[in-house]
N, CA, C and O atoms as CSV, one atom per row, in Angstrom:
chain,resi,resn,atom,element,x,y,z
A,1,UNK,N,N,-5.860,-8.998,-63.134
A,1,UNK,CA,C,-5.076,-10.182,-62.839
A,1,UNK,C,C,-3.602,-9.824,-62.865
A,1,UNK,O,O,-3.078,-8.975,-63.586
A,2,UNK,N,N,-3.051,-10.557,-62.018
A,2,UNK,CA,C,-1.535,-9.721,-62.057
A,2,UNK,C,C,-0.632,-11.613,-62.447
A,2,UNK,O,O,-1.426,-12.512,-62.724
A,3,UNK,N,N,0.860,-11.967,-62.421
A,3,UNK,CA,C,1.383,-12.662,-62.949
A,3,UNK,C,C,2.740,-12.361,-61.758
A,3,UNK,O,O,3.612,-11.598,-62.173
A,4,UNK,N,N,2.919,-12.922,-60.355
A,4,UNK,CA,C,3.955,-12.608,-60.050
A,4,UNK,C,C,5.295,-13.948,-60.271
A,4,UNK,O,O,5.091,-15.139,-60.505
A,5,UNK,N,N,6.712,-13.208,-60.091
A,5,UNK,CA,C,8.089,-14.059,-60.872
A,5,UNK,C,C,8.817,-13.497,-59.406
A,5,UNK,O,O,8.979,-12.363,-58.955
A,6,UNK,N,N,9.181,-14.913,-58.883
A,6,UNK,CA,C,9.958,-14.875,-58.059
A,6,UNK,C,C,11.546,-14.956,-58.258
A,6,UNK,O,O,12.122,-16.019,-58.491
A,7,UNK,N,N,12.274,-13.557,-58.125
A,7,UNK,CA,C,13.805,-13.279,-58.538
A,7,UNK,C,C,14.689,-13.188,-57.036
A,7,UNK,O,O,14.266,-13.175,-55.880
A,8,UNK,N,N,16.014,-13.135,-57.547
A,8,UNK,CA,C,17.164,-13.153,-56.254
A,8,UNK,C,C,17.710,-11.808,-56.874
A,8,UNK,O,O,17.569,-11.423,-58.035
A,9,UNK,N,N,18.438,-11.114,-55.719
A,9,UNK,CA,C,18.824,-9.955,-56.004
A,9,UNK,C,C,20.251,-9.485,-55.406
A,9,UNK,O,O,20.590,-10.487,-54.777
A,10,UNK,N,N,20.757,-9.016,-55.327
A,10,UNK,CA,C,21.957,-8.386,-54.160
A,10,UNK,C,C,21.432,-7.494,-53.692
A,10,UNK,O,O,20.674,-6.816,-54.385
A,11,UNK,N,N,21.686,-7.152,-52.187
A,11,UNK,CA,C,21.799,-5.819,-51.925
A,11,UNK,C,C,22.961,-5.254,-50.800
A,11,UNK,O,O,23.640,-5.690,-49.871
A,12,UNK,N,N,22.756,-4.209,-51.404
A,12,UNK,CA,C,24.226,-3.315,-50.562
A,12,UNK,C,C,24.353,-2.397,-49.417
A,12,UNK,O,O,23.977,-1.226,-49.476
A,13,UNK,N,N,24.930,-2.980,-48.286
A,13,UNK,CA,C,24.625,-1.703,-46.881
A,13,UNK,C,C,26.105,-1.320,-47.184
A,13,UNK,O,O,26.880,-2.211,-47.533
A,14,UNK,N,N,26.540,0.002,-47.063
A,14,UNK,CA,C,28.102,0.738,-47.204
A,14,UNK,C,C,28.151,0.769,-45.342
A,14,UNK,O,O,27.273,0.973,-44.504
A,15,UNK,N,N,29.685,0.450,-45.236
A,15,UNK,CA,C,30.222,0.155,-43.981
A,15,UNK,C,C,31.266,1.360,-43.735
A,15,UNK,O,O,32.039,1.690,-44.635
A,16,UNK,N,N,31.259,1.948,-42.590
A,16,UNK,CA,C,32.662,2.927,-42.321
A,16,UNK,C,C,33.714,1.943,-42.282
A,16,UNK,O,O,33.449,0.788,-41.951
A,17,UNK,N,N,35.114,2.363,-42.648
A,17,UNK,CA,C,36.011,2.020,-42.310
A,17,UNK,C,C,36.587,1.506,-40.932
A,17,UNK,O,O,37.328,0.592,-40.572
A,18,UNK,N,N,35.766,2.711,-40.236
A,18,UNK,CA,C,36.322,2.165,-38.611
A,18,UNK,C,C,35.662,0.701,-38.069
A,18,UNK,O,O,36.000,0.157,-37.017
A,19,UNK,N,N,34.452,0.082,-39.196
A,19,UNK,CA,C,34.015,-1.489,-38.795
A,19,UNK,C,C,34.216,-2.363,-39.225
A,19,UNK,O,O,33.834,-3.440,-38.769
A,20,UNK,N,N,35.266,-2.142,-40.842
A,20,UNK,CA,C,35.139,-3.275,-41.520
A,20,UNK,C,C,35.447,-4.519,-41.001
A,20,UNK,O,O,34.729,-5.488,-41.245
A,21,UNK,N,N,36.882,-4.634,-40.001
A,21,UNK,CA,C,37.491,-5.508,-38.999
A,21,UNK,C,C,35.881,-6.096,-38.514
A,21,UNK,O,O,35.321,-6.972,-39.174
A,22,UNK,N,N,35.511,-5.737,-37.791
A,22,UNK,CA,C,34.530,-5.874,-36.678
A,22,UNK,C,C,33.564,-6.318,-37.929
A,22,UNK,O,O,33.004,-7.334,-37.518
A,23,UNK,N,N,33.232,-6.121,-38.886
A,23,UNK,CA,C,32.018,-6.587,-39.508
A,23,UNK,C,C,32.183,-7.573,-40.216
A,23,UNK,O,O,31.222,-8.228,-40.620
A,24,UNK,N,N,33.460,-7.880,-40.514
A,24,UNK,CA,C,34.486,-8.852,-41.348
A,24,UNK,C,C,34.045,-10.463,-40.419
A,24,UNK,O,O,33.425,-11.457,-40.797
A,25,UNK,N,N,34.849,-10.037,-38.787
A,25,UNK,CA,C,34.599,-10.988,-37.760
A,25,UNK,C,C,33.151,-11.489,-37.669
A,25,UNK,O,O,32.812,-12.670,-37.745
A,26,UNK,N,N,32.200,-10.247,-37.464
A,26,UNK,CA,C,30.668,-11.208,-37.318
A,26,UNK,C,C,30.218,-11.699,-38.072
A,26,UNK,O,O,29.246,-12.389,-37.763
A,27,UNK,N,N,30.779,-11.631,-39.974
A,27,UNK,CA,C,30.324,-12.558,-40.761
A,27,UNK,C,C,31.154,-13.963,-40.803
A,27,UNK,O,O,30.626,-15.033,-41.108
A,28,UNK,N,N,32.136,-13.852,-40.553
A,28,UNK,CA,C,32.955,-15.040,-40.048
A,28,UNK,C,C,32.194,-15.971,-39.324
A,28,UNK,O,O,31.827,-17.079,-39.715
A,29,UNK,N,N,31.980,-15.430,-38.221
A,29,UNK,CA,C,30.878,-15.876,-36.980
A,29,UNK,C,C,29.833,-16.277,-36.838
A,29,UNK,O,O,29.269,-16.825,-35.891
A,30,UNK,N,N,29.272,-15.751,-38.708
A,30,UNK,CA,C,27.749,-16.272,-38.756
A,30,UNK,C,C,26.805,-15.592,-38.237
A,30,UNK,O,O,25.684,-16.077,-38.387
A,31,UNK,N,N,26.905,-14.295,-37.481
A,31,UNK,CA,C,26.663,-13.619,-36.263
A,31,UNK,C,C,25.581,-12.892,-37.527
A,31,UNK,O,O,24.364,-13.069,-37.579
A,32,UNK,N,N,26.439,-12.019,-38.523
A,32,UNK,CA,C,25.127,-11.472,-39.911
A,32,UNK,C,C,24.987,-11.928,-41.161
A,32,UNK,O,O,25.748,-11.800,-42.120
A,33,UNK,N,N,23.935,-12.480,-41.074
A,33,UNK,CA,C,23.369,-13.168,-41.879
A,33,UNK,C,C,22.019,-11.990,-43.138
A,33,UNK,O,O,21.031,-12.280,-43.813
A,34,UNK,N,N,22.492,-11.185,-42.958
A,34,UNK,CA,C,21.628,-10.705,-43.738
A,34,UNK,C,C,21.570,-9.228,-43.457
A,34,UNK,O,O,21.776,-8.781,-42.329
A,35,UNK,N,N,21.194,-8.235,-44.836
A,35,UNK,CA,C,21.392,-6.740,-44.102
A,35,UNK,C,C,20.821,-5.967,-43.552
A,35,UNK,O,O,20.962,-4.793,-43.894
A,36,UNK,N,N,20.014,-6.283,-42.560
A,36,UNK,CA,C,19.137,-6.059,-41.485
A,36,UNK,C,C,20.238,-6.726,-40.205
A,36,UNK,O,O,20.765,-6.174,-39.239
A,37,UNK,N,N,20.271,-7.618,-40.522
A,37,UNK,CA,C,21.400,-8.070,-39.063
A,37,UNK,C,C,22.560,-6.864,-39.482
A,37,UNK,O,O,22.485,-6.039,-38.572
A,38,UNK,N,N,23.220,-6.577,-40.110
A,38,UNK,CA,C,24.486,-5.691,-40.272
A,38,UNK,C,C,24.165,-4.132,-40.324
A,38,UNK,O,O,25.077,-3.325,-40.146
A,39,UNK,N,N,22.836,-3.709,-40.576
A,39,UNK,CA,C,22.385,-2.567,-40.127
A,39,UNK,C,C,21.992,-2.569,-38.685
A,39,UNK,O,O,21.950,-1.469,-38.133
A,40,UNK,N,N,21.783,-3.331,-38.191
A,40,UNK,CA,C,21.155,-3.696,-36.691
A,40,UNK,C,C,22.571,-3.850,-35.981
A,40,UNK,O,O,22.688,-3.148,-34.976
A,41,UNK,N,N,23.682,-4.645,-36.318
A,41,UNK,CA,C,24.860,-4.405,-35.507
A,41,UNK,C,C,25.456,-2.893,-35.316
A,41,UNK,O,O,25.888,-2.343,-34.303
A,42,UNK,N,N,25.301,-2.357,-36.849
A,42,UNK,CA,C,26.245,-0.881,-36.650
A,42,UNK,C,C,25.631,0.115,-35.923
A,42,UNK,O,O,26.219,0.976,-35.268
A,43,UNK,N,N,23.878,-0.075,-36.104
A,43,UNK,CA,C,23.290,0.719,-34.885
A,43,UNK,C,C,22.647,1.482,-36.083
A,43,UNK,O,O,21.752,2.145,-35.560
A,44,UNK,N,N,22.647,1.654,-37.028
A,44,UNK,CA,C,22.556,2.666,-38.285
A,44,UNK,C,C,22.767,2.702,-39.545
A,44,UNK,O,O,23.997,2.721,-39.572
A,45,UNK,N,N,22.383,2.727,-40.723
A,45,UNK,CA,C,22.509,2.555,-42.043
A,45,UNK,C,C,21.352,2.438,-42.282
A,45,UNK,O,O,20.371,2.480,-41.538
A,46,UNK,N,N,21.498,2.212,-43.862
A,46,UNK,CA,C,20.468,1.707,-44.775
A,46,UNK,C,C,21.069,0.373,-46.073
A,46,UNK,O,O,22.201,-0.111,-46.080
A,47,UNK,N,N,20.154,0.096,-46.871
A,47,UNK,CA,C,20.859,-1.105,-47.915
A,47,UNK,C,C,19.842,-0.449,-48.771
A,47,UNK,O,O,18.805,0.150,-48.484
A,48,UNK,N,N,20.568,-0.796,-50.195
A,48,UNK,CA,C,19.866,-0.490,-51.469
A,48,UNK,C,C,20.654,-1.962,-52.581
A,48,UNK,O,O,21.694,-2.618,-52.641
A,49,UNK,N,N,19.011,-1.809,-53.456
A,49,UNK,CA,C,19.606,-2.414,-54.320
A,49,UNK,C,C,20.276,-2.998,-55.271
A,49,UNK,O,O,19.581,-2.986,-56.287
A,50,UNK,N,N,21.288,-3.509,-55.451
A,50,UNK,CA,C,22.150,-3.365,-56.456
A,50,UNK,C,C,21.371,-3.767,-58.167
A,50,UNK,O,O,20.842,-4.792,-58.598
A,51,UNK,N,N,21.618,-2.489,-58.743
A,51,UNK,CA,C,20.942,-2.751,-60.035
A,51,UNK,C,C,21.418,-3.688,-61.284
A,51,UNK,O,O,22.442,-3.446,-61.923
A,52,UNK,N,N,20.923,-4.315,-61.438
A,52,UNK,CA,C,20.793,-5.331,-62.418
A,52,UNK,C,C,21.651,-6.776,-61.875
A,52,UNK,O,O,22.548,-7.569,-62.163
A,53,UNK,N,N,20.828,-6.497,-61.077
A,53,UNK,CA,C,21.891,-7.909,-60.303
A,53,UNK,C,C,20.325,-9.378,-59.847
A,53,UNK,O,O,20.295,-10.445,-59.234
A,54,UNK,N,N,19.480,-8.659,-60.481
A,54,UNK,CA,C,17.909,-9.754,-60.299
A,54,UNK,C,C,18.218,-10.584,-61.338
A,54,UNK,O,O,18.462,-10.389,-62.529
A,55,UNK,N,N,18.155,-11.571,-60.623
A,55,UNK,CA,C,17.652,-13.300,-61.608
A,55,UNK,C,C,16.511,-14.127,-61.331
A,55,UNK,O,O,16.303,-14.419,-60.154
A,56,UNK,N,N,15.825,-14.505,-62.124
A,56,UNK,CA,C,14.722,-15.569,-61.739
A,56,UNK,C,C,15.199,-16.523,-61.534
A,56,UNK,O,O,16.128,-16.976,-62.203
A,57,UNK,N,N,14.638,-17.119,-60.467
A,57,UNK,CA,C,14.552,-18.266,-59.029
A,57,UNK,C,C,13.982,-19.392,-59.720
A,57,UNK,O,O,12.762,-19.288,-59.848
A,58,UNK,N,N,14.508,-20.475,-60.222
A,58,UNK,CA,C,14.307,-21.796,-60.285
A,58,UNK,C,C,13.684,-22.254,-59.481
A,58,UNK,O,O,13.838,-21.958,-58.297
A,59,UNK,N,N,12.823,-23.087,-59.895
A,59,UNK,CA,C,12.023,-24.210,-58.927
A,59,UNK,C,C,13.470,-25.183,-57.758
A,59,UNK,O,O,13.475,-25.398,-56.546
A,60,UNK,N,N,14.235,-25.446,-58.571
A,60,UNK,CA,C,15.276,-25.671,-57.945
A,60,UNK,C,C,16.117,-24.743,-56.476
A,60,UNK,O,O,16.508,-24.989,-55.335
A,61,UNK,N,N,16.060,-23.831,-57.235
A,61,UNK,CA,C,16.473,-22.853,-56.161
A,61,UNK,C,C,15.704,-22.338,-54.954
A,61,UNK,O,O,16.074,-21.745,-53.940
A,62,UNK,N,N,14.366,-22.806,-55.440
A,62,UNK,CA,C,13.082,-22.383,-54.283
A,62,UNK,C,C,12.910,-23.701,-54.029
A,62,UNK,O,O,11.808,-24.125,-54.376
A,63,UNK,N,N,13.915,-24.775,-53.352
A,63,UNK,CA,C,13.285,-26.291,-53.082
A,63,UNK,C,C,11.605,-26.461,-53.618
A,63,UNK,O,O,10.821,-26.589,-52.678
A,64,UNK,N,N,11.158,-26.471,-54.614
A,64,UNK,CA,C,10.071,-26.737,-55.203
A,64,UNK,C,C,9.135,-26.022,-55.098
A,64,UNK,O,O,8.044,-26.400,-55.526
A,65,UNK,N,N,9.296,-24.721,-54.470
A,65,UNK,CA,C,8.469,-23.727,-53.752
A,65,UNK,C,C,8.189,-22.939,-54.856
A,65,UNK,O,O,9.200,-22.419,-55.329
A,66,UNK,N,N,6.553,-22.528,-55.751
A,66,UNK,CA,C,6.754,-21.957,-56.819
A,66,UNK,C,C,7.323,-20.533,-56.728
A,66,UNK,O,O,7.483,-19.836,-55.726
A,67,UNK,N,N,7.588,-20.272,-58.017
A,67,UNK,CA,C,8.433,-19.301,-58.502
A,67,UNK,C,C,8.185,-18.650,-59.541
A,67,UNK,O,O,9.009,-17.945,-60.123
A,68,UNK,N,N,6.368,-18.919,-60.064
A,68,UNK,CA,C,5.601,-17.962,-60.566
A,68,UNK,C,C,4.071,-18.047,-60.553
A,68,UNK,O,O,3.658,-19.185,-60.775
A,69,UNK,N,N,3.431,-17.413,-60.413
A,69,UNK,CA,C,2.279,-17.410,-59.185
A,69,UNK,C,C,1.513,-16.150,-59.951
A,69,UNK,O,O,1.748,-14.942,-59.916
A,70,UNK,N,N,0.263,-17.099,-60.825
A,70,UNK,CA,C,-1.191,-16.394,-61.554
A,70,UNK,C,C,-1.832,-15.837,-60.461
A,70,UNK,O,O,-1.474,-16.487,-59.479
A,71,UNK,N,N,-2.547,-15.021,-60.158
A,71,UNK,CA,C,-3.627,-14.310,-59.508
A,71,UNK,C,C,-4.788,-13.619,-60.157
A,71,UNK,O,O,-4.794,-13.049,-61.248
A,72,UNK,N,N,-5.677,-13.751,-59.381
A,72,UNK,CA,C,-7.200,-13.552,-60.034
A,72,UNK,C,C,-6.881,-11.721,-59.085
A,72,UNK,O,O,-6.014,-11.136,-58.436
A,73,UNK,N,N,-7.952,-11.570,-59.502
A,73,UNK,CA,C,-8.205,-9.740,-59.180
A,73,UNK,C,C,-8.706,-9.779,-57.753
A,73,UNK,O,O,-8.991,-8.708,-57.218
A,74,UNK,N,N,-8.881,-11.249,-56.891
A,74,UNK,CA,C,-9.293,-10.970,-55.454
A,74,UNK,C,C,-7.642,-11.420,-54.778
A,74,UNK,O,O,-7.278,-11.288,-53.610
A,75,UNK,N,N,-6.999,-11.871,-55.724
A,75,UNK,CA,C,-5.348,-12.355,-54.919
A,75,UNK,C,C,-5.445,-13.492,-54.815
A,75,UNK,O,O,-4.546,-13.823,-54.041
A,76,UNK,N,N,-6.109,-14.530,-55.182
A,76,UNK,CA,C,-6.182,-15.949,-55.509
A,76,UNK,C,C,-5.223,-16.604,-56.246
A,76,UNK,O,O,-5.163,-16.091,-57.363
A,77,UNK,N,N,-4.407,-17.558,-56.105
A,77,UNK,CA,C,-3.622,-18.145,-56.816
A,77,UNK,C,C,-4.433,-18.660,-58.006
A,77,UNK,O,O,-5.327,-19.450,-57.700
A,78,UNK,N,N,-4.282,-18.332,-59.462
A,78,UNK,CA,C,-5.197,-19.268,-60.518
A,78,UNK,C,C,-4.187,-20.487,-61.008
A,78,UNK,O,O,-4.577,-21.570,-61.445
A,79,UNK,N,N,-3.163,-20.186,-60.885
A,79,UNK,CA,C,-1.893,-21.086,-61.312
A,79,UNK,C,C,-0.665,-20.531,-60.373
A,79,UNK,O,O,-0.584,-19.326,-60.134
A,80,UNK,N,N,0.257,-21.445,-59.870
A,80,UNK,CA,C,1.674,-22.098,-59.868
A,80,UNK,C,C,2.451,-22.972,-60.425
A,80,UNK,O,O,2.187,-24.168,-60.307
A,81,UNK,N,N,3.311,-22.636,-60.978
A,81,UNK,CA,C,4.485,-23.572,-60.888
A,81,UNK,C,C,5.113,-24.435,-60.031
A,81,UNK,O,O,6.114,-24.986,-60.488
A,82,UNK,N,N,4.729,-24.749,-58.690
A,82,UNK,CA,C,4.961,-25.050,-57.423
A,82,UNK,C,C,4.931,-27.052,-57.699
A,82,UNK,O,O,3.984,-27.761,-58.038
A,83,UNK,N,N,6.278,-27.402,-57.400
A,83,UNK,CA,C,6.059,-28.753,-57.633
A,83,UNK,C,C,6.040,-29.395,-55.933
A,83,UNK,O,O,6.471,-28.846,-54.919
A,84,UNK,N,N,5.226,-31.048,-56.118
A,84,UNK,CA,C,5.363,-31.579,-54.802
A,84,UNK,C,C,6.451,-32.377,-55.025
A,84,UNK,O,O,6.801,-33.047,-55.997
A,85,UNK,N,N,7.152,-32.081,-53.410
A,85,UNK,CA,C,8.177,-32.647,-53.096
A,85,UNK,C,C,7.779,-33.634,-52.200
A,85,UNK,O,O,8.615,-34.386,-51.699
């Protein structure tokens, strides 16, 4: 049986200098939204995670969506925290 905890995290893609302008503008723009969009603009990179930067996710913070989740040994939910909204 496993016990999963739904956390928020940072993570970090490193930018050359020659884009910060240009990467500055498409977050302005709304254009990257996430670091897959900003690895996908530069054409190249990677993101890692910034360590110790995980917090557990409130029911609040997951609009009521649970945020810790029992499982049986076939992957069955046995329990959530999951409230109706």
């Amino acid at each position: 049986m496993n016990v999963d905890f739904k956390i928020t995290t940072w993570e970090r893609v490193e930018i050359n200098e020659e884009l910060e302008k240009k990467v500055l503008a498409e977050l302005q723009k709304g254009k990257i939204k996430s670091a897959n969009d900003l690895i996908e603009f530069m054409g190249e990179g990677s993101s890692e995670i910034i360590d110790e930067t995980s917090d557990q996710m409130s029911l609040t913070d997951n609009k009521g969506q649970r945020t810790i989740d029992f499982l049986d040994d076939s992957g069955e939910s046995v329990y959530s925290n999951e409230e109706s909204i």
